[in-house]
Residue, then its C-alpha position, 0 to 999 in steps of 0.5 A: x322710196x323703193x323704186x323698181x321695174x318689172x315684166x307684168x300687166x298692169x291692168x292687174x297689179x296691185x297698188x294702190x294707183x296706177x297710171x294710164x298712158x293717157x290721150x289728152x281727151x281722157x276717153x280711151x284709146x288704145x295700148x295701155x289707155x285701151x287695156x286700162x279702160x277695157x279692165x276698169x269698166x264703164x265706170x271708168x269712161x263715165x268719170x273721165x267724160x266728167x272731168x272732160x265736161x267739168x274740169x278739162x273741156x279742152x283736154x288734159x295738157x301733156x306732161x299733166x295728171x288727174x286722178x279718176x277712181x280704179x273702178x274694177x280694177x284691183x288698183x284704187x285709183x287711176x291717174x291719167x297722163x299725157x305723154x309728149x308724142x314724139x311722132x308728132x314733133x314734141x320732143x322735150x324730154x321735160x315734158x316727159x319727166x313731167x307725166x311722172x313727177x305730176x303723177x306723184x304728186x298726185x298720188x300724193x295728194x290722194x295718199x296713195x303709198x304706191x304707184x305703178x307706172x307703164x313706160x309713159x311715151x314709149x309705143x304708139x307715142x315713138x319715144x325710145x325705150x332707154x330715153x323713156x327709161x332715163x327720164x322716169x327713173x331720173x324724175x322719180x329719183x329726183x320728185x319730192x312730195x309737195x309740203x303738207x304732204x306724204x309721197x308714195x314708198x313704192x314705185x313700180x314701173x310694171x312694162x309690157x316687153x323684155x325690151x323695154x325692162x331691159x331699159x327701165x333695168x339699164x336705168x335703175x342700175x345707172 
């Protein structure tokens, strides 16, 4: 798997599914949740309030992932996940690692040969740069695809800032 990390938006990356920083209630927000909305339509909105009204009534579980259709954006699919928000005392970095392996696999089950990811936790959620850092590079280092199944061949983690590439750059390097 080629793994690498770049300055970018990635509302405009072209991959074949990207990931949103989720809220549990999968129904915008802001920062890249926001962006993701903004770039992929209402469509987008509408899918997500399906999956709230079907799927998960009560929210998408932090450190999980669920796929919704790219709609206007030049990505095929989004996957949606929800960070740990440090703010708020939840701390363990397993449920961090876990927003990046569950988004492989389900970018997996779609059969989606690349993925980019934004810096799941950091931002408005207060983790760290660096800690976000160690614990997605480590975690998709460490992710197999499920059996049956072929896992992505390109991981880009496409970041807002030099700061946090110099983290993500830090980590890959390590």
């Amino acid at each position: 798997m080629l793994i690498t990390a770049e300055l970018g938006d990635l509302t405009t990356v072209e991959a074949d599914a990207i990931v949103n920083a989720a809220n549990s209630n999968l129904l915008g927000g802001g920062g890249v949740d926001g962006a993701i909305h903004a770039a992929a339509g209402p469509r987008l909105l509408e899918a997500c309030r399906r999956l709230r009204k079907t799927t998960y009534p009560d929210g998408l579980a932090v450190g999980d992932a669920v796929a919704t259709p790219g709609f206007d954006l030049p990505a095929r699919w989004v996957i949606h996940t929800v960070g740990p928000n440090r703010n708020r005392g939840h701390d363990d970095p397993a449920l961090l690692a876990s927003c990046f392996t569950r988004s492989l696999d389900v970018a997996a089950e779609l059969g989606a040969p690349s993925v980019a990811f934004p810096a799941v936790g950091a931002g408005a959620y207060g983790w760290a740069p660096d800690d976000v850092a160690r614990t997605a590079v480590s975690a998709v280092r460490s992710w197999s695809a499920p059996p049956g199944a072929e896992g992505p061949h390109v991981v880009r983690f496409v970041l807002f800032g030099d700061l946090v590439l110099a983290a993500f750059e830090r980590a890959l390097n390590a």
